[in-house]
C-alpha positions, 0 to 999 in steps of 0.5 A: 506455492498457492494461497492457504484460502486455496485461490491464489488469485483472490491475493490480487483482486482483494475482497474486503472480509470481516477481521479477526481478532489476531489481525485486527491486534496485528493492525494496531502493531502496524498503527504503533510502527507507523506513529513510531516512524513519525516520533522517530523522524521528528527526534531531535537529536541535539537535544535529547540526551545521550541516556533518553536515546539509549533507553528508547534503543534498548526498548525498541530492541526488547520489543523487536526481539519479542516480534521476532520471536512470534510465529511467521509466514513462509511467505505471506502469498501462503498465508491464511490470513494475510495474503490479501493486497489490502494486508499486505501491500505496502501502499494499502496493506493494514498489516504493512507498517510502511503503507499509510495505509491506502482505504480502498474500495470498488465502486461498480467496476471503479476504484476509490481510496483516500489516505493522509500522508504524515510526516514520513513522506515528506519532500519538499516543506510540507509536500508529499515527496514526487516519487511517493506520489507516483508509486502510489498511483502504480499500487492503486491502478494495479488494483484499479486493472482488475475490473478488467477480469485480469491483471498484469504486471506495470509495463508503463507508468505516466503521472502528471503532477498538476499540484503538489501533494499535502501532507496531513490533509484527506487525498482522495484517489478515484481510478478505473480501466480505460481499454483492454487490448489482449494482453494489455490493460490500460487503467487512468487514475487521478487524485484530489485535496478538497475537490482540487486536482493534484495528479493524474496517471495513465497505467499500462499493464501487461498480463503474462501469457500464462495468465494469472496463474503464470504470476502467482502460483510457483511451484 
């Protein structure tokens, strides 16, 4: 299997294109999905009314169906449009519902993004959850590793929270490669809220000893 822009490998070191307009209609499906998880997850239960709750059952399931019903991907490594990590991915991943979605950008050989975490990524009162903290920081500096020339699959992850995490306010994420040794890339990481630190990661990715290639092209 290859990627319908005949570069499989362009899938994991994203470049940014220009939309189209069928993706630019599938991100405000996704935008929907994820205002929708919010209104979901803040429902009252005990005071809606049994009828309100079934008529939103019924409408979600009409429209599900209807998605359903659309065109889909064999895989989305195979597809045209939608193959690139910042489309799929489920930290930055436009197209992905359940990303926030990550805005990520290289500065030179560096990483930077910024999001705001809502509701769905609660923890504790007003937090973003710990473990929502680490992963994101596995996405990025997986991203982060490609300044390297190549790109591996997390071996070890370390972070360290020095502040909590707030919901609904700009977090913004710088990361970068820190060595390369062989077939071993170390990346760092860190994120901030106002210019205050609130984590920091050190990653260490290994590459396959087929490269490339090995990791994404399957026949």
């Amino acid at each position: 299997m290859t990627s319908a822009s005949g570069d499989p490998i362009r899938s994991w070191f994203p470049q940014d294109a220009e939309h189209t307009q069928n993706q630019l209609a599938k991100h405000a499906l996704a935008e929907h999905l994820r205002a929708l998880i919010g209104d979901v997850l803040r429902l009252d239960s005990g005071a809606a009314s049994a009828d309100d709750l079934a008529q939103a059952d019924e409408l979600l399931a009409a429209a599900r169906k209807h998605v359903g019903a659309l065109p889909r991907v064999r895989s989305l490594f195979a597809s045209e449009q939608d193959f690139s990590l910042f489309e799929r991915s489920p930290f930055s991943g436009r197209g992905n519902a359940l990303a926030t979605p990550l805005q990520v950008e290289f500065v030179g050989d560096e990483l930077r993004a910024h999001t705001t975490y809502g509701d769905a990524y609660e923890g504790p009162p007003g937090t973003v959850h710990g473990g929502h903290v680490m992963a994101a920081f596995d996405d990025l500096l997986g991203v982060a590793q490609a300044a390297s020339g190549q790109a591996g699959f997390t071996g070890t992850l370390s972070v360290r929270m020095v502040a909590r995490t707030p919901l609904h306010q700009r977090i913004d994420y710088e990361a970068g490669v820190e060595s390369v040794s062989g077939r071993k890339v170390t990346a760092w990481g860190r994120s901030t809220c106002d210019g205050e630190l609130l984590a920091e990661a050190t990653g260490i990715f290994v590459v396959p000893r087929g490269g490339l290639h090995e990791m994404l092209v399957q026949d």
